[in-house]
Steps between C-alpha positions, in 0.01 A plus 500: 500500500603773252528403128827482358658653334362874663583838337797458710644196372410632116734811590790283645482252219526821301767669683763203582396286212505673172420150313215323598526147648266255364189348801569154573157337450573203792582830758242722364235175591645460877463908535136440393393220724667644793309826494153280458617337754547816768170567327322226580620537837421840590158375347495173744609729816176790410273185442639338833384823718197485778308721311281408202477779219168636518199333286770160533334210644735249677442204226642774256694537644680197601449423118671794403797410779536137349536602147775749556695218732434241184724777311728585756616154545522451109749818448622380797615135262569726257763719633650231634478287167682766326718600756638122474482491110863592352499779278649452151617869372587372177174502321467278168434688147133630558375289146665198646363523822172600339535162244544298833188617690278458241657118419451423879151667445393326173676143707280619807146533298590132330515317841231625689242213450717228632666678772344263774528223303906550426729344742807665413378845470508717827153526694589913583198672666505730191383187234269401771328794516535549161304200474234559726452827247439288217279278659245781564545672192827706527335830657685798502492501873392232815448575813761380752217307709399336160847462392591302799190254524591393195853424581428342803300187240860449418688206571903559618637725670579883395869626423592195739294720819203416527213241404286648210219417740670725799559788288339864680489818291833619727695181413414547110605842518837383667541275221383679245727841598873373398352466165398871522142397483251662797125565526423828308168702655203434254165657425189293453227611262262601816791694581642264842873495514671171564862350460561278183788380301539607157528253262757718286699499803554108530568527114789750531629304809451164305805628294740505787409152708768251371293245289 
């Protein structure tokens, strides 16, 4: 799918609409995920054919074909996430709205140690994983297989779903993608690429869960 706006667009926008209109952040994300997710599907449909790119083994390449589904199916949540998410046009003063994120943020960092132990605070997938990142040592990044064996020692039952100890890599990703959160493509230091979650992610999404 073609970027937008084109050359095209720039020149109408130009032409028919001397002042510029201010981007709508909340549209600007569902443009975004939508083309990732054509992406990802011209992507599934190539790795889908009979014939196996040369020097490709078939274990690579079902590896390959399961790690672009895991993200297809979590743009897929996403999209749909924000396509169901009313959009407020009326944004707040930017140093007010900055003043509030960094409260909830500061409030955030403060209850992180007894999140498990809290009955009244929500039990998101976000703080649980955030959780499972401090209990290793808060890397910057964990692999998804990781991520998820560690969740799965968890007792309850994720975002209401799932068991903690029936949780896949696709179901985390479904949960995990309405908070904008999806596995990112990483490099180890013996230069293998895996999925993982970064840790920075569940921060930034930690803002947003209603706790």
């Amino acid at each position: 799918m073609t970027q937008f706006p084109t050359l095209i667009d720039q020149v109408a926008t130009a032409v028919l609409a001397p002042v510029a209109a201010t981007e709508n952040p909340h549209h600007r994300a569902i443009l975004d995920v939508f083309t990732e997710v054509q992406d990802l599907d011209r992507q599934l449909a190539a790795l889908s054919g009979d014939k196996l790119p040369d020097g490709v083994s078939v274990a690579e390449q079902l590896e390959k074909l399961t790690d672009v589904l895991v993200e297809r199916m979590a743009a897929g949540a996403e999209l749909g996430a924000l396509l169901s998410t009313p959009c407020c046009c009326a944004a707040a003063p930017e140093d007010d709205e900055e003043d509030d994120t960094k409260d909830a943020q500061d409030a955030g960092e403060d209850e992180d140690d007894d999140f498990l132990s809290c009955p009244s605070r929500p039990k998101t997938i976000v703080h649980a994983c955030l959780d499972v990142f401090a209990a290793v040592g808060d890397p910057d990044t964990m692999a998804c297989a990781d991520l998820v064996l560690c969740l799965r020692d968890l007792p309850g039952v994720a975002e209401g779903r799932w068991p903690y100890a029936d949780l896949t890599q696709v179901r985390l990703a479904q949960l995990l993608a309405p908070y904008g959160v999806r596995p990112r493509d990483t490099t180890a230091h013996d230069g293998r690429r895996y999925k993982a979650y970064r840790r920075t992610d569940l921060l930034d999404a930690r803002a947003g869960c209603s706790c």
